[in-house]
N, C-alpha and C positions, 0 to 999 in steps of 0.2 A: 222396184223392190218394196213392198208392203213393210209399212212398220212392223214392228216387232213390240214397241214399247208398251204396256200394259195401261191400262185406263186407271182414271182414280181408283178404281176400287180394288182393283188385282195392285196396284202401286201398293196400297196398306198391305192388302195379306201377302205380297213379297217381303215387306220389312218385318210384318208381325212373326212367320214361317220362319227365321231366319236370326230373332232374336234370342241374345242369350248374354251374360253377365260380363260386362266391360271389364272385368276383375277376375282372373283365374278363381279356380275354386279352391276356398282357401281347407278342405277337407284333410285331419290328419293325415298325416305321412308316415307309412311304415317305420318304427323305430330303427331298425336295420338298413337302412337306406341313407348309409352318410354319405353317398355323391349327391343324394338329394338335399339334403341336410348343410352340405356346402353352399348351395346357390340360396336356399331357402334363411340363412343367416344375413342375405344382403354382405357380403362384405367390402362391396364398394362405399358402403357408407360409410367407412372411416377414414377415406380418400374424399369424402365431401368437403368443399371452403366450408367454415363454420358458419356463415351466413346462407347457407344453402340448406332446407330443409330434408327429411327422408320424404317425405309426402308431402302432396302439395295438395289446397283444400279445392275443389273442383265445384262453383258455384251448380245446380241444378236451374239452369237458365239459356232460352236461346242465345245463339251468334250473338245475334243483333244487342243484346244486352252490351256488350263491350263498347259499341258504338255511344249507346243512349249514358253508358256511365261514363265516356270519355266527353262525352258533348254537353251532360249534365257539371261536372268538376271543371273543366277547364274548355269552356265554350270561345273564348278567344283564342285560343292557342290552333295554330296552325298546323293543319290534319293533312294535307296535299300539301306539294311543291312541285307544279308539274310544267315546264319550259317557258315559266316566267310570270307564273301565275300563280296564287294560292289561294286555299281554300280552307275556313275555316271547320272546326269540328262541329259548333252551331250551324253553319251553313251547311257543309256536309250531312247531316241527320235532317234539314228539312231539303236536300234535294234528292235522299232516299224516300223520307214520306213520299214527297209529290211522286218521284216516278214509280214507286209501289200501288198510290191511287192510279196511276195512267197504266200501269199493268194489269191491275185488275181490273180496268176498263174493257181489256181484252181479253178477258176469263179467265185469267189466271188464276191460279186456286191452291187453297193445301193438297198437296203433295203431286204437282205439275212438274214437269223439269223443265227450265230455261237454259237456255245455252249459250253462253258467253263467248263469243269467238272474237276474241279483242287480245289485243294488247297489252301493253302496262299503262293506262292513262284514268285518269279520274273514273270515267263512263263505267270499267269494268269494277271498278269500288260500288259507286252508286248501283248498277245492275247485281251487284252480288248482295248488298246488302235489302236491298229493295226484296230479291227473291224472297229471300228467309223472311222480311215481314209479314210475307202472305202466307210464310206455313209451305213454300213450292220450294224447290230443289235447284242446286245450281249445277248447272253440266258444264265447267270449263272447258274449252276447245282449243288447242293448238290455231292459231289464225294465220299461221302460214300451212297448214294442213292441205292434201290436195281436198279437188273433189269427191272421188272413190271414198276417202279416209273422213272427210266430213260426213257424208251419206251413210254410211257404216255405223256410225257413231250417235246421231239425230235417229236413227233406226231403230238402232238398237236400246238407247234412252228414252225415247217416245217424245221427244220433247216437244211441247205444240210453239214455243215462241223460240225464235233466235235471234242475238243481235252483236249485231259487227261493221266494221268502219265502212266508210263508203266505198273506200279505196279496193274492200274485201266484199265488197255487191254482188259482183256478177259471180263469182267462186261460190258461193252460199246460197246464193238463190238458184244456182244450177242444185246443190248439193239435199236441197231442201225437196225436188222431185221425187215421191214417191215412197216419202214420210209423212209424219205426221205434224210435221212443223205449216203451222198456221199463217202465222205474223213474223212478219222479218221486220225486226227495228234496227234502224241507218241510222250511223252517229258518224261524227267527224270530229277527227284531233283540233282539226280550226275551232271548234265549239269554246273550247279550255285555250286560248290562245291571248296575250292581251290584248286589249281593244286596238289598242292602233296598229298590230300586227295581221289583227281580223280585217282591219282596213288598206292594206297596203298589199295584203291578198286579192282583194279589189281593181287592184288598179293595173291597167291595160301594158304594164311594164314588161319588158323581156324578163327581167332579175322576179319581177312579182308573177310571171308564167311559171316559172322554172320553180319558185316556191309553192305554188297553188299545187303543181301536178306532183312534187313531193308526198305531200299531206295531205292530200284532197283528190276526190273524182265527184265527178258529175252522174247522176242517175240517171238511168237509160226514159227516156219519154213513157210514161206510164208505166212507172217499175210498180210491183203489188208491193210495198211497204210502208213503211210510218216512221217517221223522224221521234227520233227520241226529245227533242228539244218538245215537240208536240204534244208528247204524253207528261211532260213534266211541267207542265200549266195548267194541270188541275188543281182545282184552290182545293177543293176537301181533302180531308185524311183519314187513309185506315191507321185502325190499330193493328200493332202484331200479334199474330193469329197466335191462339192458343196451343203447344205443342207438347208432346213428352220426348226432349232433350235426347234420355238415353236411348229412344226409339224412331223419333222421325228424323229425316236424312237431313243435311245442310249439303251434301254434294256429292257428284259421281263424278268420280276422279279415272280417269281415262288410265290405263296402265299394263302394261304386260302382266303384272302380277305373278303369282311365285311358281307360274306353269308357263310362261311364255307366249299366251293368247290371250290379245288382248281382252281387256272386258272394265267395265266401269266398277271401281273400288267404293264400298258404297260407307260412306262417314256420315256420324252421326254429330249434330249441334254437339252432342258431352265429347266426340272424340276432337272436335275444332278448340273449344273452349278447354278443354283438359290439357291440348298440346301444348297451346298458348300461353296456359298458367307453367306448365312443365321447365319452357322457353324461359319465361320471365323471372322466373324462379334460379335459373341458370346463370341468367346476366344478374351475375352479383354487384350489389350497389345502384341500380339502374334508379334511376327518378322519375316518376311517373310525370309528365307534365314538360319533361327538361332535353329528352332525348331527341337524337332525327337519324332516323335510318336511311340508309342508302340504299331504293328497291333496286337493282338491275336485275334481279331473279325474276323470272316470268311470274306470273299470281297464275297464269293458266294450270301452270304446276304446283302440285302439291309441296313441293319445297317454297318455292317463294311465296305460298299463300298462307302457311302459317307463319315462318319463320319472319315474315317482309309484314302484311296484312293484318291479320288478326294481333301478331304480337306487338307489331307498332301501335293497334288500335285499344289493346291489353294497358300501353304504358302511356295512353294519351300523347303518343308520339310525335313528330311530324318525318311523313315518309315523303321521302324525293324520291318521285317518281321516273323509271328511264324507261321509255319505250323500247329499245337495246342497247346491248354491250356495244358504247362506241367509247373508244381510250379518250378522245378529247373533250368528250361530252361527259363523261366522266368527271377525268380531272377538274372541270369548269362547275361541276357539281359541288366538290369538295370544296373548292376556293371559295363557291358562294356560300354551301348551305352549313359548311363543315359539319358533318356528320359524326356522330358517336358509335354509330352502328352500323355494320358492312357486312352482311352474309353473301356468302357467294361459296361460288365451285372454285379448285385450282387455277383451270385456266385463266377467270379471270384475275387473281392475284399476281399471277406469273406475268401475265402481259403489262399490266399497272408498273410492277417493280422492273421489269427487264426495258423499259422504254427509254430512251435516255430524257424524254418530256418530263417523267417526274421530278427528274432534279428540280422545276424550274417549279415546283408547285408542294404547298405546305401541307404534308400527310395525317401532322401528327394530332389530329381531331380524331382521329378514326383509335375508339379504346379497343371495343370488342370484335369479333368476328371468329364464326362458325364457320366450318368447311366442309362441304359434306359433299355425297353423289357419288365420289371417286376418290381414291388414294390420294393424299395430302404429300407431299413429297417434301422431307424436310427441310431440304434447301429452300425451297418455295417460301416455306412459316419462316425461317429464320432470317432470311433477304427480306421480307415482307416488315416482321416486327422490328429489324434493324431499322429500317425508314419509317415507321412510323408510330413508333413506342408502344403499338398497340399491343395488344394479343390475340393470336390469331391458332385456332386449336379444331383440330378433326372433329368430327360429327360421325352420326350415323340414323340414318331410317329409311324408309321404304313408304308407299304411297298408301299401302296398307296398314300403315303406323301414322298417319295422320299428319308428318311424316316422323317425325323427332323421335327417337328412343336414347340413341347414347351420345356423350360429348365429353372429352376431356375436358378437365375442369378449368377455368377462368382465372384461378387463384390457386396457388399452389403447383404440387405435384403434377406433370402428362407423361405421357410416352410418344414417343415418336413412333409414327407406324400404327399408332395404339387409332383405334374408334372411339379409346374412352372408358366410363364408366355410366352404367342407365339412369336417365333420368330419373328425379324425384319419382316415386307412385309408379315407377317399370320394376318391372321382375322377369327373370331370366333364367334360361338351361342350359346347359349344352345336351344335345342329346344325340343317340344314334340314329345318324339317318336311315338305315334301314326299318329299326326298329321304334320309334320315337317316345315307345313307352318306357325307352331305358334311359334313366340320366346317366350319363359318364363321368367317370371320378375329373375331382380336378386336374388339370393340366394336359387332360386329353383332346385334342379336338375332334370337334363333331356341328352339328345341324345348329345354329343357334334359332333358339324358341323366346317367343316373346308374350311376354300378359301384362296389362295395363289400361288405362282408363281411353287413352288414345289409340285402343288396335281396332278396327274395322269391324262392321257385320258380316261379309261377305259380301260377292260378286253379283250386280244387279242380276236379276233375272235368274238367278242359278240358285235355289236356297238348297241347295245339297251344298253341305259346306266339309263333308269326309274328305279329309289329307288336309285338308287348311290348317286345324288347333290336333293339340294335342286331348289326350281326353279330360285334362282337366281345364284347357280353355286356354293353352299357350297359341299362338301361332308359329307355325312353322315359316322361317323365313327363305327357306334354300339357299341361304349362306353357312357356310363352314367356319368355326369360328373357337376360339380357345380362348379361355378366363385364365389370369395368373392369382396369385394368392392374392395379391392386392386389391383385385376385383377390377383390373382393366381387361376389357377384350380386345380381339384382333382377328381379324378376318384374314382368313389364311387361302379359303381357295372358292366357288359358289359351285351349288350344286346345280344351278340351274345352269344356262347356258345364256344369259343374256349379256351383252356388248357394253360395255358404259363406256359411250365419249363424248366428249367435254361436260358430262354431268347429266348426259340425255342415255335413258335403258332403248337400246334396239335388240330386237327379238330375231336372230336368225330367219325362224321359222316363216314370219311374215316377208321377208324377203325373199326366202326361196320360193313362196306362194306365187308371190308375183311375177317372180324371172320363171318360171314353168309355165305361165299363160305364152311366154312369147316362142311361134311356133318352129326356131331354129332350136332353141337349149332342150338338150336330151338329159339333161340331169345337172345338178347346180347345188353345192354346198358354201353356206356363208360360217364365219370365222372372224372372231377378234382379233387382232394383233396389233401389238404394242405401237403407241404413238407421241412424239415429245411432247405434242400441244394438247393433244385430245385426250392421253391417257389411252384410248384404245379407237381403233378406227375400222371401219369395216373389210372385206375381201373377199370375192367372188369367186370361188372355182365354179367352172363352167366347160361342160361336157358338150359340144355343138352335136347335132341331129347329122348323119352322112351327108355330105355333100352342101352344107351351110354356109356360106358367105357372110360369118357376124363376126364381130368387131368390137372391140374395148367399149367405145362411142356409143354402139348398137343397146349396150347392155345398159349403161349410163342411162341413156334420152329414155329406154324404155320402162328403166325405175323411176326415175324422173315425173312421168308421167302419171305415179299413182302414191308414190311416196314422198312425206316429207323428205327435206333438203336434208338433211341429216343421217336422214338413214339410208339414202340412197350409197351404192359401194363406192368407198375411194379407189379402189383395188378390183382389179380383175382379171384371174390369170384362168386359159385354157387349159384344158389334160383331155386325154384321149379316153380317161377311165377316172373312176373315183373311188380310195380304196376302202373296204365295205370287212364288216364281220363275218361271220360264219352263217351267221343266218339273213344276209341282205345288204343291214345297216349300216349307212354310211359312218364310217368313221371322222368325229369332227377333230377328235380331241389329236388325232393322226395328222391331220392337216394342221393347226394348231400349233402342236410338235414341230411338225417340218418349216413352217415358218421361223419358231423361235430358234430354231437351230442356223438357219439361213440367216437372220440377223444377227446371230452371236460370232457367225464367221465373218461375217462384213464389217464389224466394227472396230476389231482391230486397225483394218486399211484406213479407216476413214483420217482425214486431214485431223487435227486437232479444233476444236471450235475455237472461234475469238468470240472474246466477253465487247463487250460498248468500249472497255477502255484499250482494246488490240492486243489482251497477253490471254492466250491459251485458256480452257475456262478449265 
């Protein structure tokens, strides 16, 4: 597959073609238009804690600035916490110089894409921050991604460098044929290990086997890469390259986006640094210097990289880093690092609270926490902040928001069920989805539109950006959503068609892609439906070809094979036909339909659940 991805020079006139004002246009508004009139008052801002401002000031400065002013202010204070290890913010900042001089060794340059296909561990801090010093682009990648879906993605970004754990070698360097990707840099979790744990990796033990092949691989005899440890023994230093903020990118954010195929969200350094100040500005009382986040959010994702990353590095933080959701690694986290700050999705709250482990472990370090991705269930927030006196309050944004747009408030006033009210410097519509030049009166629902300092340029590669903003510079999100007088919203239904479980967007359409490559399925329709843990999980209706011999199994192994773990269907039921409109198309919302109806008869039957302590829940 020949790259796709545009050379320096088309990379500029992709971002220049495509540039347009991080701020709706603030143009009067017809005097006759009080539904416009209503949204255009802000009236969530009288729902603000008084410590929370209506605007927030948005320095004109790269990323990387947050770094150098957190390492400048409090250069001892501890910036990583990553499995027994930490890392200063002095330190931190000269082991992005070094590895941005060891990048640039490799030609890296203003406006390159590199591609992060890691984890949550130090390495992908340092590679993200190092990119932005050169003025190059950071492509975060899912690292459990298949091959097909990395290839896709390094394709399509153009990215000439990539770099990923060792353990992720052979997946990446397959995935790398026939792009543009140059130099593959191999890192390893043992790298950040303590010393005497790097040592007992070492040693010829069954118990130090069985740990090495956890955490570690061995490179194949003459693999084409470079060790990051390598490039970061360059004694000189660049500087950070000269940029314009509201114009050059800090990252392509991988995402179904508000049409369901995928494509790279293209953010700009002002919409990283605006989200961050939006964040920070949220967590009322926060102290710059004083706090420690608890990362379990991936940073590959646009939610864990503001809301975990930048904003921990915004308040001179110290962020405990988890490579994943594991409950006991977790809770070991909290006893050591206690933490003040916990952003996460439901599921992980629900798991935390419903274990009977946490009785034995002290919560109540944990003040703040966001929730966002998916429906907050209020059982979940009020089990949550009974154990741990925190406050723990819905969210809302999308990948194309950088991510943050709305949050119920930290102090005071929420709604349950509610997303909230818009960040400091967000502005808002509801409007008709049909017609999106129309605002709809209050208390109607319709399309909610978004304008602010943190919304996107648009879609790499595509600078036709018609059906994204409205004409004054809103963006259309493809959720449906209604304002109450007080200025809380509420997401009532999406226009689009994507899947959200446990916190992760799957896209129908990319699954049906796939299941139609395999030569028994004659037609194949995927479908959300409701899940306790996940919020919503996938399901496969599937049409066999005459005379096919496939299988639950068959359908599994062969998603499997090209899609991440996640997306691949939990569910997979046959029919002999698939029911279709008048003119072809498959009816989803029909299958849909017939599911929710099918659960709402089964649950009567079902047994009554037991809670942890054996009475009925």
């Amino acid at each position: 597959m020949p790259s796709r991805g545009p050379t320096e020079g088309t990379a500029r006139t992709a971002r220049t073609r495509v540039k347009r004002s991080a701020q709706p246009s603030r143009a009067p508004k017809p005097p006759d238009d009080p539904a416009r009139a209503a949204y255009d008052e802000r009236p969530w801002l009288a729902a603000y804690p008084p410590a929370v401002p209506a605007d927030v000031d948005v320095p004109n400065v790269p990323v990387g600035q947050l770094l150098t002013d957190a390492a400048s202010s409090f250069p001892n204070r501890t910036a990583i916490a990553f499995l027994g290890t930490t890392t200063t913010y002095r330190d931190l900042a000269d082991q992005v110089e070094r590895f941005a001089t060891g990048l640039a060794g490799l030609g890296v340059g203003h406006g390159d894409r590199v591609a992060l296909v890691l984890p949550n561990c130090p390495q992908f801090i340092v590679g993200f921050f190092a990119t932005l010093r050169l003025g190059a682009v950071v492509a975060p990648l899912n690292p459990l991604s298949t091959e097909p879906e990395l290839q896709r993605q390094f394709a399509d970004c153009g990215a000439t460098v990539a770099i990923c754990l060792d353990k992720n070698f052979s997946t990446v360097n397959a995935a790398r044929a026939r792009t543009a990707v140059e130099h593959l840099v191999v890192t390893s979790i043992a790298d950040y290990l303590p010393v005497l744990e790097r040592s007992l990796l070492r040693l010829p033990l069954p118990k130090s086997r069985r740990r090495r092949a956890q955490m570690t691989a061995s490179l194949p005899r003459g693999a084409n890469a470079t060790e990051m440890l390598d490039l970061m023994r360059a004694p000189a230093r660049v500087p950070q390259v000269s940029i314009d903020p509201a114009v050059d990118l800090a990252t392509v954010q991988y995402t179904g986006g508000t049409t369901g195929i995928s494509r790279g969200a293209m953010l700009t350094h002002a919409n990283l640094v605006a989200n961050a100040q939006q964040i920070r500005a949220w967590y009322v009382d926060a102290q710059p210097g004083r706090e420690v986040l608890l990362a379990v959010l991936p940073l590959f994702h646009t939610y864990g990289l503001t809301l975990c990353l930048t904003t921990a590095t915004s308040l001179a933080a110290k962020l405990v880093l988890l490579p994943r959701f594991d409950l006991d690694v977790v809770l070991a986290a909290i006893d050591e690092q206690k933490p003040t700050l916990f952003p996460g999705v439901p599921p992980i709250y629900k798991a935390l609270i419903d274990s009977p482990k946490a009785r034995r472990h002290d919560l109540r370090s944990i003040r703040w926490c966001v929730s966002g991705a998916m429906r907050l269930p209020p059982e979940t927030q009020e089990q949550f902040e009974r154990v741990t006196g925190g406050r723990l309050v819905e969210g809302y944004g999308m990948t194309e928001t950088a991510p943050a747009t709305h949050a119920n408030p930290m102090q005071g006033d929420r709604r349950a069920g509610s997303i909230g009210l818009p960040l400091p410097s967000t502005r808002c519509l509801i409007v008709d989805p049909e017609k999106p030049e129309r605002v709809l009166p209050l208390g109607e629902p319709g399309e909610l539109a978004i304008g602010g300092p943190q919304v996107f340029l648009g879609y790499w590669g595509d600078p036709d950006t018609t059906g994204l903003f409205t004409k004054d510079g809103y963006l259309l999100t493809g959720d449906i959503a209604v304002m109450d007088p007080d200025g809380f919203f509420t997401i009532v239904d999406r226009k689009k068609e994507v899947i959200v479980a446990g916190g992760f967007n799957i896209y129908p359409s990319e699954i049906e892609a796939v299941l139609r490559t395999h030569p028994d399925v004659a037609d194949v329709c995927v479908v959300g439906i409701p899940d306790r843990y996940r919020g919503e999980t996938t399901k496969a209706f599937v049409v066999r070809r005459d005379g096919a011999d496939l299988s639950d199994r068959d359908i599994v192994d062969h998603c499997a094979r090209e899609l991440t773990a996640y997306k691949v269907p939990k569910h997979v039921e046959f029919r002999d036909e698939l029911p279709r409109s008048g003119v072809g198309k498959v009816l989803r919302r029909t299958l849909r339909d017939e599911e929710l109806a099918r659960i709402a008869a089964e649950e009567p039957s079902e047994k009554p659940r037991k809670t942890p302590g054996g009475k009925p829940a």
